[in-house]
C-alpha positions as CSV (number, residue, x, y, z in Angstrom):
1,X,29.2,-58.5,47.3
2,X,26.3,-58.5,44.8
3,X,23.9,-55.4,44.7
4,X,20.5,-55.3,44.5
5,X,20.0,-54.7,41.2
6,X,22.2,-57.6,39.4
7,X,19.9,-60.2,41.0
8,X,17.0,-59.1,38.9
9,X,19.2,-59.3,35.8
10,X,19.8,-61.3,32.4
11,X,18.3,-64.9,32.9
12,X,17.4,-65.1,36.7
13,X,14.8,-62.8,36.7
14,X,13.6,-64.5,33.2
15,X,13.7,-68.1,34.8
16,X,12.1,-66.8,37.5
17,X,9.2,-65.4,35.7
18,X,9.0,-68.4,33.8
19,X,8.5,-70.4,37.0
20,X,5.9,-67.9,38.9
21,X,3.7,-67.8,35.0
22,X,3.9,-71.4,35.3
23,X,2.3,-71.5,38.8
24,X,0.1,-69.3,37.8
25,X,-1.1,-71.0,34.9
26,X,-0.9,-74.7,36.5
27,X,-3.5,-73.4,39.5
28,X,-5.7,-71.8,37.2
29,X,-6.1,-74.5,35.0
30,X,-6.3,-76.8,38.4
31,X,-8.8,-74.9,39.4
32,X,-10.8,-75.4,36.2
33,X,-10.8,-79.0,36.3
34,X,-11.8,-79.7,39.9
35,X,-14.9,-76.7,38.8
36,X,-16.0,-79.3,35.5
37,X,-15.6,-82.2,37.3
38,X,-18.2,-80.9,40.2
39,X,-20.6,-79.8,37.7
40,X,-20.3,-83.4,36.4
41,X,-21.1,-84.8,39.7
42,X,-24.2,-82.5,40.8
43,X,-25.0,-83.5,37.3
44,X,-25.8,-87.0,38.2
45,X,-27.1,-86.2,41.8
46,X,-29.2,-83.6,41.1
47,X,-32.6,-83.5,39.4
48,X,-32.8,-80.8,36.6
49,X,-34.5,-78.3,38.3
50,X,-32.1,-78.1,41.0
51,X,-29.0,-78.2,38.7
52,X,-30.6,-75.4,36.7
53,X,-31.3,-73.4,39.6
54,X,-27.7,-73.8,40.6
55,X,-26.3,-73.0,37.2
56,X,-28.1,-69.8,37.7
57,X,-27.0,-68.8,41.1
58,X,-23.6,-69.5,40.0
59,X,-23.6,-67.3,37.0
60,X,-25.3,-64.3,39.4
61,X,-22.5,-64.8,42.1
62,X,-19.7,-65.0,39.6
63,X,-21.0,-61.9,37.9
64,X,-21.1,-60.1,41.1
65,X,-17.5,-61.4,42.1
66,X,-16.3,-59.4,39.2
67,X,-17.2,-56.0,40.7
């Protein structure tokens, strides 16, 4: 019978956090890409005004999603 602790030992618990930091990192960077490739497309469908006037939301609701 194993106890609680020795699962969270030696190279499980580092192959482990190797796998979550990967997630992690895979979903942000996901996340990212699908973010560029909509700006691209309002890009092209949007006049400038309205793409401007988007930007700037954005940047106003992003701030306040920091707080």
């Amino acid at each position: 019978m194993t106890t609680g602790a020795s699962v969270w030992t030696g190279n499980r618990l580092m192959a482990r956090v190797a796998r979550s930091s990967s997630f992690i990192i895979l979903g942000y960077g996901g996340s990212q890409a699908m973010r560029l490739a909509a700006n691209l497309i309002l890009t092209r469908l949007l006049f400038p005004e309205a793409f401007g006037l988007m930007a700037l939301i954005t940047v106003v609701t992003v701030g306040l999603a920091m707080f």
